[in-house]
ZAMARGU-4260 file (C-alpha; in steps of 0.2 Angstrom, whole numbers, plus 5000, padded with zeros to 4 digits):
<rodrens>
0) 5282/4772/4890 | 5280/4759/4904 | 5263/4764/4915 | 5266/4769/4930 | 5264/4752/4943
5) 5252/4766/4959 | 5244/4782/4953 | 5242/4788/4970 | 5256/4786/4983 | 5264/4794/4999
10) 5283/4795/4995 | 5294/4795/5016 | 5311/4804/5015 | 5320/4804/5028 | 5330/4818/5036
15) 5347/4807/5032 | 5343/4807/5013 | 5343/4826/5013 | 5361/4827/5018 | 5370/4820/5004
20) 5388/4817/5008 | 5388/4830/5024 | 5384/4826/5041 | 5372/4836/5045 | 5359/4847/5038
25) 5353/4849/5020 | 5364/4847/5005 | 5357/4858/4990 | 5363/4848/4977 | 5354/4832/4983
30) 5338/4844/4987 | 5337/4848/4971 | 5341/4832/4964 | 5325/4823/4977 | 5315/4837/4972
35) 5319/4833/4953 | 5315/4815/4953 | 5294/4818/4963 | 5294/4831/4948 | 5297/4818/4935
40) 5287/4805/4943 | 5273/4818/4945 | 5273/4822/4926 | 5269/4801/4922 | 5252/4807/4930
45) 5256/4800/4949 | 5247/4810/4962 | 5260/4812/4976 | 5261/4816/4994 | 5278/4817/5005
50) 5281/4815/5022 | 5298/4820/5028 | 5307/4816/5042 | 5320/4827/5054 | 5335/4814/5059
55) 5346/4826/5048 | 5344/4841/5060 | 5335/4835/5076 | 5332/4819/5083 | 5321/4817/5098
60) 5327/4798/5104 | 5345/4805/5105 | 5342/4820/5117 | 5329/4813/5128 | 5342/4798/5131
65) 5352/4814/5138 | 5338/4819/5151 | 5326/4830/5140 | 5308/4824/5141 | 5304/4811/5128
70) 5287/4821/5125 | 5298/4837/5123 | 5311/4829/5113 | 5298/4823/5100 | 5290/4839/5098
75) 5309/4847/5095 | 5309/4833/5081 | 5293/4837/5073 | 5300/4857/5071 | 5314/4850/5062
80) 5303/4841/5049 | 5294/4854/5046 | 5309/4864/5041 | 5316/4849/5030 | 5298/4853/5019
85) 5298/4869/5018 | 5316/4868/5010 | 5309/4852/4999 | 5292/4864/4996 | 5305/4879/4991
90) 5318/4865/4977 | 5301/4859/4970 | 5292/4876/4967 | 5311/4878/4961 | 5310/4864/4948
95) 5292/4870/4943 | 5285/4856/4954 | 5268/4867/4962 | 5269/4860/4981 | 5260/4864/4998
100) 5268/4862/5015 | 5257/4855/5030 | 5259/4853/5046 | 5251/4842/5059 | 5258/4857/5071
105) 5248/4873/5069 | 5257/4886/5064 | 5249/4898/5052 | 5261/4910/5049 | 5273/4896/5042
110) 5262/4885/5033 | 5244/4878/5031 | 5237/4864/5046 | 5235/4850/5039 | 5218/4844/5036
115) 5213/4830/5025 | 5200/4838/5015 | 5211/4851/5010 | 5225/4839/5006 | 5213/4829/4994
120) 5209/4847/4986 | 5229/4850/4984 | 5234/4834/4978 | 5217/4836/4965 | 5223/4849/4959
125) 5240/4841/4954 | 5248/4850/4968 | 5264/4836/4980 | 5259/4840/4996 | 5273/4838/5013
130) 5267/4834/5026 | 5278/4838/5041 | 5275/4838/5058 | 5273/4820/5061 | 5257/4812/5067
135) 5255/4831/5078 | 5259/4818/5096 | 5275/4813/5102 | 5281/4796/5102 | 5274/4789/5084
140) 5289/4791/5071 | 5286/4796/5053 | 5285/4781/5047 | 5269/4778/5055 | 5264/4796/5051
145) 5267/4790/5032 | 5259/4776/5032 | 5243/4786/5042 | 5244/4800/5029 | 5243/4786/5016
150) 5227/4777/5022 | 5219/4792/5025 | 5223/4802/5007 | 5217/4783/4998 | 5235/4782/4992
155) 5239/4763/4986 | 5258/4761/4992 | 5270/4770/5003 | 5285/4773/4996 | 5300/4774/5007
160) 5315/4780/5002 | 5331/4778/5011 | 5351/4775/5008 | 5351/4757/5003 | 5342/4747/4990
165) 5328/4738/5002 | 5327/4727/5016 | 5340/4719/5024 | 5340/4704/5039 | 5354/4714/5045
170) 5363/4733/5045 | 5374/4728/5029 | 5384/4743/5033 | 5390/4734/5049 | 5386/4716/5041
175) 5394/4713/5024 | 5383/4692/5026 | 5367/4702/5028 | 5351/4694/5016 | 5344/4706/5009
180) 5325/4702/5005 | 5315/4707/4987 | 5296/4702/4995 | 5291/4701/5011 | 5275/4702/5020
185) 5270/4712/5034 | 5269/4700/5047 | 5286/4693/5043 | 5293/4712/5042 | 5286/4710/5061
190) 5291/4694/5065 | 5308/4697/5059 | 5308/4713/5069 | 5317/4722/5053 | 5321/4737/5058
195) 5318/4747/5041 | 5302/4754/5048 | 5294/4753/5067 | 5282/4739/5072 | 5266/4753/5073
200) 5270/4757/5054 | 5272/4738/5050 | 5256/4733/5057 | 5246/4749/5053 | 5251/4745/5035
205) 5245/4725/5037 | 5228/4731/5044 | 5225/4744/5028 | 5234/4732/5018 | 5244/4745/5011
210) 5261/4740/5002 | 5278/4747/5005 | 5289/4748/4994 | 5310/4750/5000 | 5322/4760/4988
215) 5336/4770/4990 | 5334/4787/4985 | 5354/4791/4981 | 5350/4787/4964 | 5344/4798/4953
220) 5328/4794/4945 | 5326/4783/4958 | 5307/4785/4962 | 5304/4786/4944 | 5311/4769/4939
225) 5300/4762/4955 | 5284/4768/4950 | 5289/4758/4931 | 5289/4742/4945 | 5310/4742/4940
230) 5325/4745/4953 | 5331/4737/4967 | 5317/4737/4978 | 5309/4727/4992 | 5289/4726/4993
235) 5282/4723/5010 | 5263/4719/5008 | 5250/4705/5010
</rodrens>
């Protein structure tokens, strides 16, 4: 078998991702499915974290463009992650995939606060660890927070996983002429102002020179077949 391209990586789903084919909140079948895919890529011997996002149940941007506080908005959003791993947590212990949720928030009767040591220990000890909650500060997106998490857990690429096959110069659901790119570097991912992840992300990944790596998760096995370096991906790196 193929050996696996990263042996340590932090995997970003988005709250989107975890709807399926409905408009809103979580689709079993497609939980399951997600949660089946980090179970085969952990059994190649990949240590994995996951950060998930919220955009399937709450989105902070949305409502503070209503009148709600940005800052209170935010912190809304990071709840709703942290229900998104809890349900990822519960399909993986599911699947027979040992998992730990933590949260930047404190909140000890739900899950453990998340604190790097510990994290190293969990992922040591062949435990995926979510990491929900965001950054714990309002106005940073998960993105960042994955990109953070990644750097500070020693992880070798961020995965993200979203709903189309990479990077695009251009929405190609709205723009059927979009280009859509197989390598980029960060500072052209910045230049470019794609807008597959924020600009902190982008350059906090350029200053740790971490890798990104752009797939679509609507495929199953689809984390699987990128840590085999095959798929329709887009690197983003140095």
């Amino acid at each position: 078998m193929t050996k696996p391209v990263y042996r340590r990586v932090v995997v970003k789903v988005s709250g989107e991702a975890l709807m399926g084919p409905d408009r809103f909140g979580i689709h079993q079948p497609t939980l399951e499915r997600i949660a089946a895919d980090l179970l085969a890529a952990r059994a190649r011997g990949v240590a994995i974290a996951v950060v998930v996002g919220g955009g399937n149940i709450f989105r902070g941007v949305h409502v503070s463009a209503k009148g709600t506080p940005r800052v209170t908005g935010d912190m809304m959003g990071m709840l709703a992650t942290v229900m998104n791993a809890l349900a990822l947590e519960s399909a993986m212990e599911g699947a027979g995939l040992p998992a730990r949720t933590m949260s930047a928030l404190s909140m000890p009767q739900v899950c453990e606060t998340y604190d790097r040591r510990r994290a190293l220990r969990h992922i040591e000890q062949g435990r995926v660890v979510l990491l929900a909650g965001g950054t714990g500060n309002p106005f940073f997106t998960t993105d960042t927070t994955a990109v953070l998490r990644a750097a500070e857990l020693g992880a070798e690429a961020v995965f993200k996983a979203t709903d189309v096959d990479g990077v695009y110069s251009a929405d190609p659901k709205q723009n059927s002429g979009a280009e859509r790119y197989d390598r980029l570097t960060h500072q052209e991912a910045l230049e470019r102002n794609l807008k597959v992840m924020d600009s902190t992300a982008f350059a906090l990944a350029r200053e740790n020179r971490m890798p990104i790596i752009v797939f679509s998760i609507r495929e199953k096995g689809a984390i699987a077949a990128v840590l085999r370096g095959e798929g329709r991906s887009t690197i983003v790196g140095n």
